[in-house]
N, C-alpha and C positions, 0 to 999 in steps of 0.2 A: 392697552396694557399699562400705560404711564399712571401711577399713581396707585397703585395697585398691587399689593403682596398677593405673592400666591400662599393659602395657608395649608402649608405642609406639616402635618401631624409627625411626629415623631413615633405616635401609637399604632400608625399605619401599619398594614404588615406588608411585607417586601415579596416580589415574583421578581424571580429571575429569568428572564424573556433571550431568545434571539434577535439581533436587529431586524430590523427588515433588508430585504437586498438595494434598494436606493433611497441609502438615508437622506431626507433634508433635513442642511445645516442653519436653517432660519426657523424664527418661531412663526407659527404658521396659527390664526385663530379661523374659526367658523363655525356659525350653529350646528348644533347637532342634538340629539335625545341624550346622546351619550354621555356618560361622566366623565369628568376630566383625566386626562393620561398624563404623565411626566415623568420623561425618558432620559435618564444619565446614561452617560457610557463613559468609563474610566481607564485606560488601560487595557479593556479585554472586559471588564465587567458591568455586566447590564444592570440597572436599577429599576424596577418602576413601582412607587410608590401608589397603589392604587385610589382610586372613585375617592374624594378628596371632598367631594360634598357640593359642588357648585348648583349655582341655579338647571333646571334640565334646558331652558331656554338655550343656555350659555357654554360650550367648549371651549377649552383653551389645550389645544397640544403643541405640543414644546419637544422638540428635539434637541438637543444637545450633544453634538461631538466635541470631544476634549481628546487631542493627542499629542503627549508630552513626553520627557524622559521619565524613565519608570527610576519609583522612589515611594519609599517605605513612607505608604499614608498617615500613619502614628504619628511619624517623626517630623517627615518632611515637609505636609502640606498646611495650608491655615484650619483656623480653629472650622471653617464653615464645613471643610470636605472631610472630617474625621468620621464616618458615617458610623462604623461601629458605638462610638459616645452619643452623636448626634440622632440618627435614626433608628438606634436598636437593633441593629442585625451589623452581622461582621463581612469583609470583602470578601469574597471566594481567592484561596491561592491552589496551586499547585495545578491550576487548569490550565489548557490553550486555547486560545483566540485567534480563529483566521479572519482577516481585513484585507481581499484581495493576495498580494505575495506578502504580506506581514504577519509572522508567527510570532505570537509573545510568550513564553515559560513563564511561571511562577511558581515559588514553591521548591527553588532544588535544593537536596537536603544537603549538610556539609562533607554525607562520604561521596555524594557522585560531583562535586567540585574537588575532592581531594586530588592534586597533579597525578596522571596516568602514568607518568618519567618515573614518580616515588614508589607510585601502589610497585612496579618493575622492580625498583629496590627494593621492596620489602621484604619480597617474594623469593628474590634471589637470597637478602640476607636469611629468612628462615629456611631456604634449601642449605644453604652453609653453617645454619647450627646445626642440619641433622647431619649435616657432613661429621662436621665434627665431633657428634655425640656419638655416633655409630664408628669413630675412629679410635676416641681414646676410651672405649669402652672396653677395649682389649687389653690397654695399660693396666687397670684395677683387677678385671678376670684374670688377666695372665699369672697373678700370684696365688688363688686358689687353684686356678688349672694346672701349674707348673707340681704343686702340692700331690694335687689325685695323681695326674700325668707323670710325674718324676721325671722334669724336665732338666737341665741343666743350663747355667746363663747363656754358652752356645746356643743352644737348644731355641732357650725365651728369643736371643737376637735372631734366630733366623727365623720363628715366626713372625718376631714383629716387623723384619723386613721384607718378608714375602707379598704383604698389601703395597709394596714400592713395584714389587716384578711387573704387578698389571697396571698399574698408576702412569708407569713410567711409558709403558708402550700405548696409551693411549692420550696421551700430551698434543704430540704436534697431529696426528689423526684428528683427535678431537677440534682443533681448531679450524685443521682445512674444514671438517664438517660442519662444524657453525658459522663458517662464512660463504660457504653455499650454499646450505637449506638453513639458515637461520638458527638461531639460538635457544626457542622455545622450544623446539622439537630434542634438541641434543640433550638440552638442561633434565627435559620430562624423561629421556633414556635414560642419564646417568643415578636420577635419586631414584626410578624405580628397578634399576638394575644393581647399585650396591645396597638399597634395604634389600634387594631378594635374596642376596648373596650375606646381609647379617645375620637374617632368620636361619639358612640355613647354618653357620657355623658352630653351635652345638652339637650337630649331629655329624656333622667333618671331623668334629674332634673326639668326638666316642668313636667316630669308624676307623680313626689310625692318621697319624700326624701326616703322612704325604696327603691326603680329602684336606685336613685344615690348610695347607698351605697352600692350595688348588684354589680352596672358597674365599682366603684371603687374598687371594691374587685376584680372584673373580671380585672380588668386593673392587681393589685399588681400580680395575679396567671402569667403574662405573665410575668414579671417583676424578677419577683422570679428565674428565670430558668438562666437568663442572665448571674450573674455572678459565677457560677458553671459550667456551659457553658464555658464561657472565660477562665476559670481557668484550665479549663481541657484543650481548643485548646493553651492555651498559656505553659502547662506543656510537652505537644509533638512538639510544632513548635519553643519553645526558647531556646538557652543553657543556662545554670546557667550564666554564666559571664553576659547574654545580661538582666536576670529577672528582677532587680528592675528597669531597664530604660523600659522596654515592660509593666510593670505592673505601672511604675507611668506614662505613655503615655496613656494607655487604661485608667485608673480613672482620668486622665485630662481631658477626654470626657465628664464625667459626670459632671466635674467643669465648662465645659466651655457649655455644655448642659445648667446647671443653667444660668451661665454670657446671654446666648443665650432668654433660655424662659423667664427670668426675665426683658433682655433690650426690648423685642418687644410685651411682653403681655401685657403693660401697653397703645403704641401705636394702638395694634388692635384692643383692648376693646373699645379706643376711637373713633375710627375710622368705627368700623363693628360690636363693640359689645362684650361681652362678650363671647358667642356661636363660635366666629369668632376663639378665639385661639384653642380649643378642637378640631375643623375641620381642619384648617391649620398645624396645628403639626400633627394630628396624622397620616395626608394622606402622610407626608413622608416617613412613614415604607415604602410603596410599593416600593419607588425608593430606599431604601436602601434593600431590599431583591430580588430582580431583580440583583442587583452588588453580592451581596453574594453569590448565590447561581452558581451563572455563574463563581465566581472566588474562591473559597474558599474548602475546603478539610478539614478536620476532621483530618489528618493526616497525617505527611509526606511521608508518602508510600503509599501513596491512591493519591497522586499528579504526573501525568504522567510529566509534566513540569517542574520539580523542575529538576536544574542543579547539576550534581553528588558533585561539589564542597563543595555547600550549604548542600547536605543530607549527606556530611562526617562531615560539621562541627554543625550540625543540632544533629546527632546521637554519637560524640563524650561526652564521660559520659553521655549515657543518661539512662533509666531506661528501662527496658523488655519491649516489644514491645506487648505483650500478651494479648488479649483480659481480661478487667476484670469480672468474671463469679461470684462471689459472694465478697461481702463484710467483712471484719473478725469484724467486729463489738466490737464483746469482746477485739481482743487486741487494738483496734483504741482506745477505752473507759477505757485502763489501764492503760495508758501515762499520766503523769505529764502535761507533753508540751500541749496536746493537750487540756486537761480542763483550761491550762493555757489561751490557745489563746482562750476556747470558753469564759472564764468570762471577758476575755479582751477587744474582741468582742461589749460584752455585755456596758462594760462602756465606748467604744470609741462611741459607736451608739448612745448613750442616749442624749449625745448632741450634735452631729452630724445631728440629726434628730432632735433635737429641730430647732436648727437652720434652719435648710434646708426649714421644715415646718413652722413655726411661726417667721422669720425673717423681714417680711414684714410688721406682726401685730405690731410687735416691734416698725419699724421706724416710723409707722403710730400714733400707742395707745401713746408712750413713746415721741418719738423724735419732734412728730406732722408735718412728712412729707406726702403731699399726692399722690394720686392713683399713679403717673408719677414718684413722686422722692422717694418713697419706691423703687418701682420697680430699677429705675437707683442705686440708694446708697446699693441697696442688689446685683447690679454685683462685685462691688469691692473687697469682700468679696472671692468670687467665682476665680476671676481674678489671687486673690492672693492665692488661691490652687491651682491653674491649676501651677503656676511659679513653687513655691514651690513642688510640688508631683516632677517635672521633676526634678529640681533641689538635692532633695533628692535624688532620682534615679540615678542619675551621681554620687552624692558624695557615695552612697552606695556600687554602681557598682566598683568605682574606689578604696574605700577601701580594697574592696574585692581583685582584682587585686591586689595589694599592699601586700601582706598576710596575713590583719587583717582574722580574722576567722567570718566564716557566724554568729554564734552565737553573739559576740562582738556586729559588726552591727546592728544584729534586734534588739538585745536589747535599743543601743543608738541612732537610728533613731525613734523606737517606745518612750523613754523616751522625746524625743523632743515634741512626737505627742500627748502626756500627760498634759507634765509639762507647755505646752505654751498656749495651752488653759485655762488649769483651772487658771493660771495666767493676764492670760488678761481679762477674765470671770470675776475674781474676779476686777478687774479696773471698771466694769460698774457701779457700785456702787456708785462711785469718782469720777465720769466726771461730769462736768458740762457745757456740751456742744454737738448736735450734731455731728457736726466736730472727735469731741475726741472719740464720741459713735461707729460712724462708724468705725476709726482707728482701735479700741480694737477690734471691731466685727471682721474687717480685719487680723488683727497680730494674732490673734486668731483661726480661720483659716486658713491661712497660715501654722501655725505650725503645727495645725493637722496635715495638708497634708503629713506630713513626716511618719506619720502611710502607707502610700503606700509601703514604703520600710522595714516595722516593721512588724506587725501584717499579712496585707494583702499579702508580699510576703513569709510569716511563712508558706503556707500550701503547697507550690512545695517544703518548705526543707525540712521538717519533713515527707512527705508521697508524693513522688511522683507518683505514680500509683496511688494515692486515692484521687489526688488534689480537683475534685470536689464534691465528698462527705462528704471530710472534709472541704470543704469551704460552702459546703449549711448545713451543721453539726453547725461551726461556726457562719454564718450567718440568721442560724435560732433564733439564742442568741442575735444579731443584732437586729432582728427584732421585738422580745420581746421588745426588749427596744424598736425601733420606738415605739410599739403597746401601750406600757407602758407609755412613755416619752409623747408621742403626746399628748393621752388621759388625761395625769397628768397633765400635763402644762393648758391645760382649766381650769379644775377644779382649780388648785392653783391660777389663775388669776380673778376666779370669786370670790377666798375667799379670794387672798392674795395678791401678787405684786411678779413684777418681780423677783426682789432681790434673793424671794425664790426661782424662778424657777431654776437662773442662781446658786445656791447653791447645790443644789443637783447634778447637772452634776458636779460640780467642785469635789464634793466630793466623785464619782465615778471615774472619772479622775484620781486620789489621789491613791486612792485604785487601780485602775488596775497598777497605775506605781508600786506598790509594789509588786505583784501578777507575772508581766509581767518578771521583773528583777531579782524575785526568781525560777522561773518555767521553764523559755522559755529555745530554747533550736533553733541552726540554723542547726543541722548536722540531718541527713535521720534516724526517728527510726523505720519508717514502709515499710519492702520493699514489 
């Protein structure tokens, strides 16, 4: 062989061959009739550039194993192994190659590398826009309904708070149940039990206001379960470094749910009717539980797919894996921390849910914008929680990193999501101007949002195994206040004026920041 090119045509054309079962790694010559062979093997990919021309006297076969770390032949390798330039045909990808116990992939596309942890968030954030959209859809109908209906502001508040009646009774239920059978099974109940319950609600309200308050109660019971549910899949699928970017991504759902049902429920009304938005929103659940249930897992060891990389760094610091068989109740209810975040709960909802609810009547009764531009001027609001929540969530996230302490953070993200509100709250008062009214509405909002990374991500630090039952625990105190707040605000409006409404949240606001920065606590007290 010494002295001697083998001439390898370029014009050759290529067979893509299996090895034989015992390759030899030496070049091997002997006469034969035969044409010459010449055997690459790459990574997985077999080469033989065929009958090459040699004397018939004369054979030379040549085996060749090469195995190396895989690396993008274009890029990586010298000019001689570029075969696609060099020999005319291109590498096969997206094949496997067994070599005894060696499996090689190639070829995977960028959605089956996207983290499994995120596709989890995605999913839960678009369960939470239709949360949202099928929530404040009743804000914008309530003022054509009220109209045919001859409703009166009583009347509006106790339908809007009747979706609080069944929200509220299924809180702490919904969380024991996502932490026993899992959170993909709960999540798939609640979006296709409150769409069943939005479809219906045109036709509860043609048959007589006790059927609407019945179907709006049945909507809050699906609604209820949602995020105890999330809380629990997002306490087993995130690590601590990734929580407040996973938890202000999922509650930007529901901001941008609102941005969503508030910009096109004022168009379909005009368009198809009122009846038109409670049917079109709520028939989304089906296409969103169809993706769920086909992709989604309750937990990472319950996911045949998940790539080992992800499930080391999925299970790095993470909490017992152990099913939860009973609740400790007594010591959950002996913690500081924990009555701290429920009364905190309690005053970030009060006007959280005023808003949410009666922002509409606002711009309409106060501002005297109507059906189309309440609607429009109540996205901005919404727009600017969705920026803000994420936003928060990075600068939290990044703190953290940094080695501020979990504690420091909740505390000074939650004081954000206090003090900005009842501040810009208190501005309504002052303006004299639409323009100005929406702004404050906005800045106002916005600020809350930063409770994403305060309050709302307080229940995976303080009790991680028990995430959703201290979140449907807390969020039952939420809900009081919707029940409370919604219901109150009617009544103060039919006896008093805004002014007071927006007083009292302020003064709640007030109070939990002081409550929140003497109690709270970011480090695990329940294991």
């Amino acid at each position: 062989m010494a002295g001697r090119s083998l001439p390898i045509s370029p014009y050759s054309p290529a067979t893509r061959l299996r090895p034989p079962d015992t390759p030899c790694r030496k070049p091997v010559c002997f006469n034969s009739n035969s044409n010459f062979e010449y055997h690459f093997r790459f990574s997985g990919v077999h080469v033989f550039p065929n009958r090459l021309g040699f004397e018939r006297s004369q054979v030379w076969r040549i085996r060749s194993d090469v195995k190396s770390e895989p690396y993008e032949v274009s890029k990586s390798a010298p000019g001689a192994f570029k075969f696609k330039e060099k020999l005319g045909f291109g590498v096969g990808v997206g094949e496997r190659e067994e070599d005894g116990d060696e499996v090689v992939e190639d070829g995977v596309m960028w959605w089956e590398e996207f983290p499994k942890r995120w596709t989890i968030v995605v999913l839960c954030f678009s369960a939470f826009l239709l949360c949202n959209m099928d929530r404040v859809n009743m804000s914008i109908a309530i003022l054509p309904m009220s109209s045919e209906f001859h409703w009166n502001s009583t009347t509006v508040g106790l339908i809007q708070s009747s979706f609080f009646w069944g929200y509220l009774l299924t809180q702490i239920a919904g969380g024991i149940w996502a932490d026993t059978v899992g959170g993909k099974r709960v999540l798939a109940f609640g979006v296709i039990w409150w769409s069943v319950a939005t479809v219906l609600t045109p036709i509860a309200a043609k048959l007589g206001l006790p059927f609407l308050l019945i179907v709006r109660a049945f909507m809050g019971i699906g609604e209820g379960v949602a995020m105890p549910a999330m809380n629990n899949l997002l306490s087993k699928w995130v690590p601590v470094a990734e929580r407040s970017r996973s938890l202000a991504l999922v509650y930007s759902g529901m901001y941008l749910g609102s941005v969503t049902g508030l910009a096109f429920s004022p168009f379909l009304i005009h368009s198809y009717g009122w009846p038109s938005v409670f049917f079109s929103f709520g028939s989304l659940g089906t296409v969103w539980a169809a993706l769920w249930l086909n992709k989604a897992y309750s937990s990472p060891l319950e996911d045949p797919e998940l790539r080992p990389e992800e499930k080391k760094l999925i299970f790095k610091n993470r909490v017992s894996e152990e099913p939860v068989k009973s609740i400790p109740w007594g010591l959950i209810l002996s913690k500081a921390p924990v009555w701290a975040l429920i009364t905190c709960h309690f005053c970030h909802n009060w006007g959280t849910f005023i808003l949410l609810t009666w922002m509409p009547t606002y711009y309409n009764q106060v501002l005297g914008f109507n059906l189309t531009e309440s609607g429009l001027f109540c996205v901005l609001p919404w727009l600017t929680m969705a920026f803000s929540a994420n936003l928060g969530g990075w600068i939290a996230d990044t703190l953290v990193s940094k080695g501020w302490s979990v504690t420091t953070v909740r505390k000074v993200m939650q004081s954000i999501g206090f003090l900005g509100p009842a501040f810009f709250l208190s501005q309504l008062s002052h303006v004299d101007s639409p323009a100005m009214a929406v702004f404050c509405m906005a800045c106002s909002q916005g600020s809350d949002a930063f409770s994403q990374s305060g309050l709302y991500s307080n229940h995976q630090d303080i009790a991680p195994r028990y995430s959703g039952v201290l979140l449907g625990l807390s969020n039952t105190a939420g809900v009081l206040a919707g029940v409370f707040g919604t219901a109150a605000t009617g009544y103060i409006l039919q006896h008093g004026s805004w002014d007071e409404v927006f007083d009292v949240a302020i003064g709640l606001y007030l109070a939990g920041t002081v409550i929140w920065n003497l109690f709270s606590t970011g480090e695990k007290i329940i294991d």
